[in-house]
N, C-alpha and C positions, 0 to 999 in steps of 0.2 A: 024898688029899693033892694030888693034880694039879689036883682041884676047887679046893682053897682057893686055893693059886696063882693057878688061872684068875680068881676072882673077884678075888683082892687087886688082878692087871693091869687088871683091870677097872676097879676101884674108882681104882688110881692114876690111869688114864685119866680117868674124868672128873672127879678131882680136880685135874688138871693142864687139861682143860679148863674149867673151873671157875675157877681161879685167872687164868686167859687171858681169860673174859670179864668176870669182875671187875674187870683191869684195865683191860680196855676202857670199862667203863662207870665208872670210875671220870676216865677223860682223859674221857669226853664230857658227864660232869656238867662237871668244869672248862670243858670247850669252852662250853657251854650258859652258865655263869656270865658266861665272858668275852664270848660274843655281848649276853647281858642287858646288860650293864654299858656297852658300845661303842653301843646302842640308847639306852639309857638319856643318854648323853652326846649322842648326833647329834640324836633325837629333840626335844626344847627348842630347837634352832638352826632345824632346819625346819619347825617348827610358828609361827615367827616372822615367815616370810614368806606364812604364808597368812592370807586373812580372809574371813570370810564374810556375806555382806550376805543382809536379808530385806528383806520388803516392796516389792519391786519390781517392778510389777505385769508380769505376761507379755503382749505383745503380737503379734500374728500378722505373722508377715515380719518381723517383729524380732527379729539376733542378740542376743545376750551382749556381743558386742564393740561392736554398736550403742548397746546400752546404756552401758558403761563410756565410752565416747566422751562421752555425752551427760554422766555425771557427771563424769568426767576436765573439760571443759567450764567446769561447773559450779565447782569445784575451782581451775581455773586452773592445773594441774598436769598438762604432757604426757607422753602413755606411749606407746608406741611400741609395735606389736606384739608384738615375739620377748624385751619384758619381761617380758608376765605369760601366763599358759591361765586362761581363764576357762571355767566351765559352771556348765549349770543344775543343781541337783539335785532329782530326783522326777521328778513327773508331768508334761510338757508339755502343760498346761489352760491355762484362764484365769485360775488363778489365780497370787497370787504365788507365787514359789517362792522359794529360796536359790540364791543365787550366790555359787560359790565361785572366790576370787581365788588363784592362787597365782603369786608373785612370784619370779623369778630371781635376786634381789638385793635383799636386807631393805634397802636404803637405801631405794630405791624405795617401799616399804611404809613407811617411819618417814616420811619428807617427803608421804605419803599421808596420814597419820594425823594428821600435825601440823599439816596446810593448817588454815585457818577456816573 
């Protein structure tokens, strides 16, 4: 008899832990929905202020920001440094590569995009 006893405390035990981590994982599916959800809303707003340019040939001693300069330039549209981070992406060869713009203030990027 002292057997079964023992086992039943047994059994409550990890039933009551059991129940303990079920409700744990039941708030962290919640937590996990509500991060989705809060990502899901910010992510569209900051993917607005970046843009990514190709074909822009790489040249030796020449930054990213030398570049942007020369199109900024081109554009007629002045930016100021501590507006945008600009880098290359991949390989620093000769070849073109992607440059990616990303803008501190989507106005900036929309009067970019609107110039002629």
């Amino acid at each position: 008899m002292e057997k079964l006893n023992d086992m039943d405390r047994k059994y409550n035990n990890l039933f009551e832990r059991y129940n303990k981590h079920s409700e744990i994982n039941e708030e962290l599916k919640e937590e996990i929905i509500n991060i989705k959800n809060e990502l899901n809303k910010t992510l569209p707003n900051e993917l607005i202020s970046i843009i990514i340019l190709h074909g822009i040939p790489y040249e030796v001693n020449e930054t990213v920001k030398d570049k942007l300069k020369k199109i900024e330039n081109q554009l007629q549209i002045p930016l100021e440094d501590h507006q945008f981070t600009a880098i290359r992406l991949g390989k620093q060869d000769k070849k073109a590569t992607l440059i990616k713009i990303i803008f501190k203030n989507e106005e900036i990027e929309k009067s970019l995009i609107a110039s002629p």
